[in-house]
N, C-alpha and C positions, 0 to 999 in steps of 0.2 A: 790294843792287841797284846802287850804285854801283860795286862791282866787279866785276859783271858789265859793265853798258856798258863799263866802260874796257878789259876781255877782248874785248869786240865789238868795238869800235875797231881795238884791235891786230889782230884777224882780219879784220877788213875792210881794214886797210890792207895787208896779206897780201896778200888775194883781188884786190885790186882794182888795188895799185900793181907789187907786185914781178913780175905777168906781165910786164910793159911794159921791165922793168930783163934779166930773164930772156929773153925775145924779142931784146933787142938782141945778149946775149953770144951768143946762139943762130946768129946768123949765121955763124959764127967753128965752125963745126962739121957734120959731113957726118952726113943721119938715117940710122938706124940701119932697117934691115927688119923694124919694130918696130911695133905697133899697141896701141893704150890703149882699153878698151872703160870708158865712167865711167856706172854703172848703180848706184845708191845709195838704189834705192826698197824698201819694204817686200817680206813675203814673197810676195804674193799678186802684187805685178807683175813679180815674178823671175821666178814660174811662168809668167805670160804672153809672157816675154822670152825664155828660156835656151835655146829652143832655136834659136834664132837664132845662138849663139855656133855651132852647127858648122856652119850653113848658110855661115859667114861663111868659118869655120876650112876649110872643105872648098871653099871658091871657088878656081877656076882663076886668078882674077883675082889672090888673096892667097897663091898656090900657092909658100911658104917663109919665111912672114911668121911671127915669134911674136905672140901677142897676149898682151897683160897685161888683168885684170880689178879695175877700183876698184868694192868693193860693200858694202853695208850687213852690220852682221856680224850682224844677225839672220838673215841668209840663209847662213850658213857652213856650218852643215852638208848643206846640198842642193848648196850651189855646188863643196865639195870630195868628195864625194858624188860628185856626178852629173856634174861639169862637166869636173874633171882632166883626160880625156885633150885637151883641146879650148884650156885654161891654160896657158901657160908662169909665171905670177906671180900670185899672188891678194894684194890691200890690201885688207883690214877696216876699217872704220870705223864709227862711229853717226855719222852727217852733223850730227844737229843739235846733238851735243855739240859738233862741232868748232868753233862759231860761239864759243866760249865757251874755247877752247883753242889759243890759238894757236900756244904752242910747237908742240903735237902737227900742227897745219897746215900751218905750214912744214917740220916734218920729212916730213910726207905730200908736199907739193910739191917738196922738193929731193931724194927719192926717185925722184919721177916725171920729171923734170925730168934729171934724173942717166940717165934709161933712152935717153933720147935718141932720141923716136918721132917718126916719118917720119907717123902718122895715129894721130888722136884722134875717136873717135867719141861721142857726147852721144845718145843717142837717145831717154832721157826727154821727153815733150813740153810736161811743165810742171816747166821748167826754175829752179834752185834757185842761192843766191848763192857755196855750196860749192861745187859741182858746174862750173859754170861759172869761178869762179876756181881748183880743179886743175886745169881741161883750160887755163887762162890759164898756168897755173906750169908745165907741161909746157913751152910755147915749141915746140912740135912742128909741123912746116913745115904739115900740112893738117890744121886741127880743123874736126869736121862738127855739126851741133845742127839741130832743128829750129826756126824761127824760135819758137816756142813762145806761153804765154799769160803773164799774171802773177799766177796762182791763188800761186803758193809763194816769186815773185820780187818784191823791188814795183821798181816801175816805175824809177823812177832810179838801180838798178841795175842793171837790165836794160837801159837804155842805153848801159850804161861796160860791162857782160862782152860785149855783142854785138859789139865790137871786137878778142875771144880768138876771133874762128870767121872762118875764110876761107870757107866757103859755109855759108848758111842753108836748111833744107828747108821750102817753104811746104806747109802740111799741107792736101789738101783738107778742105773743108765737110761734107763729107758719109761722112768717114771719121774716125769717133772712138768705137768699140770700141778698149783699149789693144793689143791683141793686133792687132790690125790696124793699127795706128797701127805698130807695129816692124816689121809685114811693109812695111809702106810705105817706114817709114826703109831699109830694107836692102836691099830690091828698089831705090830710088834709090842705095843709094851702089854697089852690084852692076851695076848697068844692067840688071839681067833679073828675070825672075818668079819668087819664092820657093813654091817647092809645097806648102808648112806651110798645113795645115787647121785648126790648133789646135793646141793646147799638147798636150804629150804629156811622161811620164815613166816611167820604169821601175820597176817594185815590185816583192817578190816574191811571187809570184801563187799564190794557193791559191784553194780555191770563196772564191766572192763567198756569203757571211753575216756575219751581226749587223748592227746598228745604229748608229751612230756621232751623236752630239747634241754637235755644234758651240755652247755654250751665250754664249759671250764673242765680243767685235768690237773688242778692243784700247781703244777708247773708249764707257763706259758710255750716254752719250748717242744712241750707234749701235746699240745692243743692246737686243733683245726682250726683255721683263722676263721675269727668271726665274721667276717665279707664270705667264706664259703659258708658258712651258716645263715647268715643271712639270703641270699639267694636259694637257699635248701628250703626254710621256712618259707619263702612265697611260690616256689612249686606245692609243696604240700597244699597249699593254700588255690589250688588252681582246682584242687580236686577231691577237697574234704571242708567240710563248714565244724572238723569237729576245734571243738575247746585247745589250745595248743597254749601247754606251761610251759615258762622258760623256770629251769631249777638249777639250785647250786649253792654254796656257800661263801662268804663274806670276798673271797680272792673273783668271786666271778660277778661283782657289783657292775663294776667296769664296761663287759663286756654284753651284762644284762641291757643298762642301760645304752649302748652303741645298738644292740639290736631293737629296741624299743622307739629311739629318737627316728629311726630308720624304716619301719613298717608303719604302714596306715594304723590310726588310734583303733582301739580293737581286734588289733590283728591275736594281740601273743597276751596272757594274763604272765605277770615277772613275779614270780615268787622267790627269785633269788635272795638268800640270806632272811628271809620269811618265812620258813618253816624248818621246824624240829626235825630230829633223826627219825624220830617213829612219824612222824609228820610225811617226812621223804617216802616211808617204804610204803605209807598208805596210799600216797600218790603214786607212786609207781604200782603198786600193785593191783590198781584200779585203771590205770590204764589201758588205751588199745596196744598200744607200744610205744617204745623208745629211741631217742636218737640221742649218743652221747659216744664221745673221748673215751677213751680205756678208762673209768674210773670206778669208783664204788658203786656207781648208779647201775652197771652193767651187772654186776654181782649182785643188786638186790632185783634186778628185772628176771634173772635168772630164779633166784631164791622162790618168788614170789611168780613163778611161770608166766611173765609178761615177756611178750614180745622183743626184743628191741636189735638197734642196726647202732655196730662199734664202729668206730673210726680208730683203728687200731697202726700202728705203727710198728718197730720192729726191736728197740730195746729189749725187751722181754717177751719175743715173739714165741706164745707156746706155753709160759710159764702162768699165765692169767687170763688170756686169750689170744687165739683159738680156743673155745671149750671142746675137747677130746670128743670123738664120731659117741663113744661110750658113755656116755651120762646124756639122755632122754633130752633133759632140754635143755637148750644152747643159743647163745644170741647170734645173730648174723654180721661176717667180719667183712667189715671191706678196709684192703690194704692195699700198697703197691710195694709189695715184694723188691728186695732190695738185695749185692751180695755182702751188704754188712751187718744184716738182720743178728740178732742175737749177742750186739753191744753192752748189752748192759747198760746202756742209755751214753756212755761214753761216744759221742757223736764225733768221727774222723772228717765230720765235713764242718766247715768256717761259717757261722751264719750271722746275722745280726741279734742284739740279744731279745728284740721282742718279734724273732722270727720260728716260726717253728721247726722242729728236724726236718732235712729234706725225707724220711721215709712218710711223714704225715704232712709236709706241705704241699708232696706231689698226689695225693689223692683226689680227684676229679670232684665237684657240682655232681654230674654225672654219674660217675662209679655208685654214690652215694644212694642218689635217687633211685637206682636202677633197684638195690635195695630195700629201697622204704617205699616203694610204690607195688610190692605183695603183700603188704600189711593195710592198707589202707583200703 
């Protein structure tokens, strides 16, 4: 533990002091027709962001500009996927390793910082102390952010990075779907209206069948217990012979295999932790629909105008779903409403640790079904 802090220290004094030293030498240099896009959030808010990069790339306004991409590497393979032609540079990282790594942070910032950007874009709106301290180590004549919240920042650092941004975007009140929240950022720093209805991606398109059972949410505590998915899967099974994938990555081995040992042989094909990012969006994009946890899977069913039914909870009730009545197509929520909705995942209730929040443990078999049996 002790040598973690004294790694933090070191990264913080990174993040915090050397924009200040880097901004000075920065003077002393003509920018570059260069632009830094710093996007560092999970899978599911790349998909709500990405296509922003060509509305950006394809502006009159940026008409000869390269743009470089700093992003989280769990998104690598959609981002070189799907993003390339739109790229001139992609940086990988895990952001929150970085806190913990400072060699590899300075080398991240004297990378960026060496590209020599004329604009730095931030358009996360709950702004982080990595994040903000690379667009700081860039030293790049105009960095943009939105004035943001301190959900992922705490506060007395968010008052020394708000010093790395030459204009802050105040976000209205009454715009916080994240998808909407980037049309907003971009339509401001554009001066005009972005005609993006929702997120969208390319797949390769065959008939829409089978089934796809999103069983995992990255955090156990956010995840429907797998005994209610298990009984979800043999209703289904009462009244469709179609193909039913269980999908997910390495965290949802576990529970692949608990629903597997548990239904008759043949019931479910387990592809968890067996297929690619562009793998995922093919399978869901070819399906009938979807049944899955608030996760990225609900954002590429969306994308990819596949059906599907969330198991949504109430931490971030609003901000990822619900999909707003306003954007054409939207997955279907089922929650149980709660009056502590809109926690921030900070949970005021006591549970055990491989139990889930009571807003998504009291969600019914039931509720559920009632759902996924208009799709079917």
């Amino acid at each position: 533990m002790a040598q973690n802090r004294n790694l933090f220290r070191l990264t913080r004094f990174i993040l915090l002091k050397l924009p200040l030293l880097f901004k000075f030498f920065s003077k002393y240099r003509k920018p570059q027709k260069r632009i830094l896009i710093i996007k560092t959030d999970a899978i599911g808010d790349y998909i709500l962001f990405r296509n922003f990069i060509e509305v950006f790339k394809t502006s009159q306004a940026y008409t000869g500009y390269e743009i470089d991409l700093v992003a989280n590497t769990l998104c690598r393979d959609i981002a070189l996927h799907y993003d390339t032609p739109f790229i001139n540079s992609f940086f990988f990282s895990r952001p929150d390793d970085l806190y913990y790594a400072p060699l590899k942070t300075l080398q991240l910032g004297w990378r960026l910082y060496k590209n020599n950007y004329q604009i730095v874009l931030q358009p996360s709106y709950s702004r982080t102390l990595v994040n903000d301290g690379l667009a700081g180590l860039t030293a790049a004549k105009e960095t943009i952010c939105f004035d943001g919240d301190t959900e992922r920042i705490a506060e007395k650092y968010k008052l020394k990075t708000d010093r790395f941004y030459t204009k802050y975007l105040l976000l209205p009140p009454e715009i916080y779907f994240e998808f909407d929240r980037s049309k907003y950022f971009f339509e401001s720093v554009l001066k005009h209206p972005v005609a993006l209805q929702g997120p969208s991606i390319n797949y390769v398109d065959n008939d829409k069948k089978g089934i796809v059972i999103f069983p995992g949410a990255g955090v156990v505590k956010r995840s429907w217990p797998a005994a209610y998915f298990l009984e979800l899967i043999k209703l289904i099974r009462t009244q469709t012979d179609q193909t039913i994938y269980l999908a997910g990555g390495p965290s949802e081995v576990l529970i692949g295999n608990y629903l597997e040992q548990n239904l008759p042989l043949g019931t479910i094909v387990n592809l968890i932790s067996k297929t690619s990012l562009t793998e995922l969006v093919d399978l869901i994009g070819n399906a009938s629909f979807i049944v899955s946890n608030e996760t990225s899977a609900i954002h590429i069913a969306a994308a990819t105008q596949t059906h599907a039914v969330c198991i949504l909870g109430g931490g971030h009730f609003g901000r990822f779903a619900p999909y707003p009545n306003h954007l054409p197509f939207k997955p279907t929520c089922v929650y149980y409403k709660m009056d502590c909705y809109y926690c921030n995942w900070n949970c005021k209730f006591i549970t055990a640790p491989n139990e889930p929040y009571p807003c998504i443990n009291n969600i019914t078999v039931n509720a559920a079904w009632q759902s996924v049996q208009q799709f079917i």
